[in-house]
N, C-alpha and C positions, 0 to 999 in steps of 0.2 A: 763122816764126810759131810761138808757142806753144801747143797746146792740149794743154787741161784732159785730165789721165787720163782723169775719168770724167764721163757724165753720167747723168740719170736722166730717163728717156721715160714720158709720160703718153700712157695709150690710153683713151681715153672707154668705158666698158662697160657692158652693158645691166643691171646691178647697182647698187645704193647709190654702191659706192666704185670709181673710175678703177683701173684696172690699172695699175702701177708696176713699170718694166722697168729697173733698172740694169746700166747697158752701162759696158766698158773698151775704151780705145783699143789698137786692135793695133798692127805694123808694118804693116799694110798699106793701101794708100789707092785710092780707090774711082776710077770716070772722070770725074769732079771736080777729081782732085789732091787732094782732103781726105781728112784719115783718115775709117778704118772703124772702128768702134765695135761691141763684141759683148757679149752677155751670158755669164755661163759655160756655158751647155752650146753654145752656137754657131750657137745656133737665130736668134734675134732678132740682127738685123744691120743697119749705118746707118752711112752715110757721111753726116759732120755738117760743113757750113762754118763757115769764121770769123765769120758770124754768125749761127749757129744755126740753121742752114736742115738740112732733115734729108732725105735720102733712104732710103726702106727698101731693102733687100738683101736675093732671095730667097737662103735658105742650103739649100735643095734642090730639088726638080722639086715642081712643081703648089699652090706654095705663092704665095698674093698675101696678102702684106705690107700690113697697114693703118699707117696714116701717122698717128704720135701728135700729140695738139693740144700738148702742151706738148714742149720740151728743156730740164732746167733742170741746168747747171755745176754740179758738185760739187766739193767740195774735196779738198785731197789726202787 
């Protein structure tokens, strides 16, 4: 299966403008079997299937992960 390096997560926010979070695929793959996807400091984290189904990934203790309405495919 091929996926997409990167994508780009929409988080609904209590401001004007959605929060826009882009994540890279790592090597590593989530208990899905589907890659993880991270942004760069390695905070925001998400293992994405082949159809765009998103799970959030805490990346430390006491942290709950909100789950973005969109995932949209970005190119290389």
């Amino acid at each position: 299966m091929d996926y997409p390096e990167r994508y780009e997560l929409v988080f609904q926010a209590p401001a004007v403008e959605d929060d826009v979070v882009i994540v890279r695929r790592t090597e590593r793959a989530g208990a899905g079997g589907y890659p993880v996807y991270e942004d760069e400091s390695g905070i925001v984290r998400a293992e994405i299937s082949d159809r765009g189904e998103v799970r959030m990934l805490a990346s430390g203790g006491h942290q709950a992960p909100r789950t973005p309405l969109l995932a949209r495919r970005l190119g290389a």
